[in-house]
C-alpha positions as CSV (number, residue, x, y, z in Angstrom):
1,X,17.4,-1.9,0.0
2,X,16.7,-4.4,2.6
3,X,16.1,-8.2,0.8
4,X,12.8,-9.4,2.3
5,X,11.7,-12.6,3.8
6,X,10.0,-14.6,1.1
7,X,6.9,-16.4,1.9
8,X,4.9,-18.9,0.3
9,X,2.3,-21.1,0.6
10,X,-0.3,-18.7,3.0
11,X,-3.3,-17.6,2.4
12,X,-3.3,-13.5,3.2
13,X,-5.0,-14.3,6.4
14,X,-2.4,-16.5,7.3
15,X,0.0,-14.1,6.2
16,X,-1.6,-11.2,8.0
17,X,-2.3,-13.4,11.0
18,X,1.2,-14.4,11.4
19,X,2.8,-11.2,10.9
20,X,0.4,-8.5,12.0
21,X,1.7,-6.3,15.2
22,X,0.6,-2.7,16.4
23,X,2.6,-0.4,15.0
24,X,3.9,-2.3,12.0
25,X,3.0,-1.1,7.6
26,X,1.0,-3.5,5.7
27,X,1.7,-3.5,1.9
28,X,-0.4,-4.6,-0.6
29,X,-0.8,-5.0,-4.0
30,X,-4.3,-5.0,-5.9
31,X,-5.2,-6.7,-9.0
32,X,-8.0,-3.8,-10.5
33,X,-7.3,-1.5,-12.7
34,X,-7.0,1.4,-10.6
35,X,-3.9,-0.7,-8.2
36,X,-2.2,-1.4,-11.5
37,X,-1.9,2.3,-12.5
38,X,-0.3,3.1,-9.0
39,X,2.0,0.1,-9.3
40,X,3.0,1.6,-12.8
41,X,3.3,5.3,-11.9
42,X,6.1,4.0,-9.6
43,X,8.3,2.4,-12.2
44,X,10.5,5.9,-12.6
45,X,12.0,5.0,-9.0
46,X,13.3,1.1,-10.0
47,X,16.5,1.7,-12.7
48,X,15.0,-0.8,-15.2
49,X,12.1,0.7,-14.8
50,X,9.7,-2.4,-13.4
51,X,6.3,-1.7,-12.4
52,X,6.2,-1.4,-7.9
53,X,4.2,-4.7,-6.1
54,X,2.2,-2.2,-3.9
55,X,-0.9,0.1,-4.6
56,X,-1.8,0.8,-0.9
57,X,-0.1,1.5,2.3
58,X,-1.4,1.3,6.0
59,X,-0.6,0.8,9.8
60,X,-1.5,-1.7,11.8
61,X,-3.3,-0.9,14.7
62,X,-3.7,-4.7,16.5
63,X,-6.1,-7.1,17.4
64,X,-8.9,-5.9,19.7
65,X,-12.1,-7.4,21.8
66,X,-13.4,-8.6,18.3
67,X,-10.7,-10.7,18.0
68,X,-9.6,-9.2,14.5
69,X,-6.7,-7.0,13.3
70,X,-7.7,-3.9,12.6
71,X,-5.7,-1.0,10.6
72,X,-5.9,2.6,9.9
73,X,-5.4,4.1,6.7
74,X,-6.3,7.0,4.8
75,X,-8.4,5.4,1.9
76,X,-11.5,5.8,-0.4
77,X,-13.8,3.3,0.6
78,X,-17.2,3.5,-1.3
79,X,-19.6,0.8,-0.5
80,X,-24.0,0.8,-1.1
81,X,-25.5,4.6,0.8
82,X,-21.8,4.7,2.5
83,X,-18.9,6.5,1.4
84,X,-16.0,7.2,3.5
85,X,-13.0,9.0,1.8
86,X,-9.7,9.7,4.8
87,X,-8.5,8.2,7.3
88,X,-10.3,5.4,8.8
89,X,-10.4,2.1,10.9
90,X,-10.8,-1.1,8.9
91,X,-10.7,-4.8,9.9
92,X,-7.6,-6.2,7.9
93,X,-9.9,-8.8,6.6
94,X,-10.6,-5.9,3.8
95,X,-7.5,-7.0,2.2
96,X,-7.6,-11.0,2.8
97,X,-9.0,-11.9,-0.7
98,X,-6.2,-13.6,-2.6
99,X,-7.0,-12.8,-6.0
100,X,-8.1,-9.3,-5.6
101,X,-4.6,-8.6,-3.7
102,X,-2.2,-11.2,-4.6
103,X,0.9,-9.4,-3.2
104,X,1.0,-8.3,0.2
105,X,4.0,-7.5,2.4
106,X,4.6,-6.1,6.4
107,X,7.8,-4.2,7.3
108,X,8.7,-4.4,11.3
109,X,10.7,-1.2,12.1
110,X,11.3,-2.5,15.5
111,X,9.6,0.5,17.2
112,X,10.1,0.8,21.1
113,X,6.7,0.8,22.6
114,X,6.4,4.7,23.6
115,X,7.5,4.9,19.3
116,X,4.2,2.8,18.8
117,X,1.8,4.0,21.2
118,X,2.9,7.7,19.8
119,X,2.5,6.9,16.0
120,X,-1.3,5.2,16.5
121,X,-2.5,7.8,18.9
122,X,-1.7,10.2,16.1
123,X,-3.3,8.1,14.0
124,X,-6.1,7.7,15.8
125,X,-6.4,12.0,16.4
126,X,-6.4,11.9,12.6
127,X,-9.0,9.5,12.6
128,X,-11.8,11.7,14.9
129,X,-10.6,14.8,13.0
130,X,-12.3,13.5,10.0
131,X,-8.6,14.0,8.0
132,X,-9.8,13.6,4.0
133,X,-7.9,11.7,1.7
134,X,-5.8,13.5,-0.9
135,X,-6.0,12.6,-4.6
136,X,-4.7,16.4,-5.5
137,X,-1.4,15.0,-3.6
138,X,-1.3,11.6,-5.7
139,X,-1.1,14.2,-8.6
140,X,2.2,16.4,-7.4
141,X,3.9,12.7,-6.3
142,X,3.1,11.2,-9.9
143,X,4.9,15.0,-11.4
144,X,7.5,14.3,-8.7
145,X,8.3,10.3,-9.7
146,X,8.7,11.2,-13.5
147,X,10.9,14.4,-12.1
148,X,13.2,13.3,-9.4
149,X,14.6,16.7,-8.5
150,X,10.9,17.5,-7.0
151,X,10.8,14.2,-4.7
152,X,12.4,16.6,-1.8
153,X,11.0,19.1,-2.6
154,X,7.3,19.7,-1.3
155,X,4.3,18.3,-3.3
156,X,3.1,21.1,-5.8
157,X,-0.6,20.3,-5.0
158,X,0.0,19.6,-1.2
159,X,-3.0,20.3,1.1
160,X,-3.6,20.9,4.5
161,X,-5.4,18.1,6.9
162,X,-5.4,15.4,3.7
163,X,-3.0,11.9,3.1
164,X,-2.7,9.8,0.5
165,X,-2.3,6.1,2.0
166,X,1.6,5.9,1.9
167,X,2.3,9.8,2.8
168,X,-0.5,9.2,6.1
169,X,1.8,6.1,7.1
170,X,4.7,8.3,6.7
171,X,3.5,10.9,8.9
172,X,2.1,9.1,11.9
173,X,5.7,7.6,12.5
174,X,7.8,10.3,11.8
175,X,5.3,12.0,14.8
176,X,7.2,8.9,16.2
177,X,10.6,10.2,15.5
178,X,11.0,7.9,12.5
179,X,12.3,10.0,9.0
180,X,11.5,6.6,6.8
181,X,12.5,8.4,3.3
182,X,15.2,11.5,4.5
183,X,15.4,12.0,0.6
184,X,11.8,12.0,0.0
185,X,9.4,14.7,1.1
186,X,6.5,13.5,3.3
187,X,3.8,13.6,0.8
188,X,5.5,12.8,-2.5
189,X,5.8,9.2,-0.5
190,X,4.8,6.5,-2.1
191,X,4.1,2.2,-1.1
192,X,7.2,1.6,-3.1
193,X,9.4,4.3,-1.0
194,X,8.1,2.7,2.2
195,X,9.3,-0.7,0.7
196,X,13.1,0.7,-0.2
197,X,13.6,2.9,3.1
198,X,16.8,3.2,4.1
199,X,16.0,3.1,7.9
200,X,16.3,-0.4,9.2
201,X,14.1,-2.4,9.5
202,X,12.7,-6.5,8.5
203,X,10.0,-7.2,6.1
204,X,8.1,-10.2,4.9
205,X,7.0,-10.5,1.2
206,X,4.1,-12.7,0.0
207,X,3.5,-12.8,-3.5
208,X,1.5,-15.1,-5.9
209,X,1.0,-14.8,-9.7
210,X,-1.2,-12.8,-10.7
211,X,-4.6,-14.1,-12.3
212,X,-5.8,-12.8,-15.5
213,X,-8.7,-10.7,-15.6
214,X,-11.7,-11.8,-17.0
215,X,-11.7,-9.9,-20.1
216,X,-7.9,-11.0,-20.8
217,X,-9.1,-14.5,-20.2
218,X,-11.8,-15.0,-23.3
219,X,-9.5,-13.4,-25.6
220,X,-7.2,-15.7,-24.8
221,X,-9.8,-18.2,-25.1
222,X,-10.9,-17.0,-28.6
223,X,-7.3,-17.0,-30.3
224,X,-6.8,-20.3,-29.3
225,X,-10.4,-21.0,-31.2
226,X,-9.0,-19.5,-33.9
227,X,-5.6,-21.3,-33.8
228,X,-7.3,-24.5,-33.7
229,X,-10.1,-23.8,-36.9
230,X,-7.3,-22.6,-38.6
231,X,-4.9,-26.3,-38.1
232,X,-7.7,-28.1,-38.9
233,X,-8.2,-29.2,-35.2
């Protein structure tokens, strides 16, 4: 696996700012609940068994008239009277809260520009076909990561016209020509596979502790109450 270049003391904007380019992945990992079952159900691919960094996968599409990045991914995003569930087009400020994604990472696979224009106009196709998200798939990749002999073997609950995040990514650039994971099928492909491709390829890594949730935070608060009645302090 490729080492990654360590970076500290960004903000994700920074991060994002300095490192965003059409055609790159954007990693990143999220601090709810949700992220940290992803970054678990990954652990059967890491030999002592530690939890992935990532939760969600997408490509970078580049900066536009706005002047922001933007990205497509294949997401659910459920905000007030608006729910979109597929692939979609999102400013990358989405993901530039520190605490709610305190690792984040880009991978550069160095793609010539015909390689880039073909994976985002895929992307983009996928994009006006209204292409749903998959969370039938996210079920045959977690059978397939806690049975390895079914990663190259196609997803037992694969569907037609739907991605998860990390199998979408794969897709649109293996349109490019890329094969990212040769010993991985295209939709049991998960963040963590994207981060440990064999294909080369540099990547940039920024991670910061993460801060305890708010519920993990009072109890800790309470014991040391406790502690402290209980020496007399």
């Amino acid at each position: 696996m490729t080492d990654p270049i360590v970076v500290t003391g960004l903000s994700n904007r920074e991060f994002f700012e300095t490192h965003a380019r059409p055609g790159r992945i954007g990693l990143v990992g999220g601090s709810e609940p949700a992220n940290r079952l992803i970054a678990r159900a990954q652990r059967h691919l890491d030999e002592d068994g530690a939890w992935s960094h990532w939760s969600h996968a997408f490509l970078f599409q580049g900066r536009r008239a706005d002047g922001h990045h933007w990205i497509i991914e294949s997401d659910l995003d459920i905000r007030r009277k608006h729910i979109r569930l597929g692939v979609q087009e999102n400013r990358i400020a989405k993901y530039a809260d520190d605490a709610d994604y305190p690792v984040v990472g880009v991978i550069d696979l160095g793609l010539t520009t015909k390689q880039e224009q073909s994976a985002l106009a895929h992307a983009l196709e996928l994009v006006s076909a209204g292409t749903r998200y998959s969370m039938r798939e996210i079920i045959g990749t977690v059978w397939a990561l806690r049975h390895p002999k079914w990663q190259p073997k196609e997803n037992l609950l694969g569907q037609e016209k739907a991605f998860y995040c990390s199998a979408f990514v794969r897709h649109v650039l293996g349109r490019a020509g890329l094969n990212l994971s040769p010993d991985v099928t295209e939709k049991n492909t998960t963040p963590e596979h994207l981060w440990r491709m064999p294909v080369p390829h540099t990547k940039w890594l920024l991670k910061r502790e993460k801060q305890p949730g708010a519920l993990r935070q009072a109890v800790k608060r309470v014991r040391e109450r406790i502690a402290k009645r209980r020496s007399g302090g």
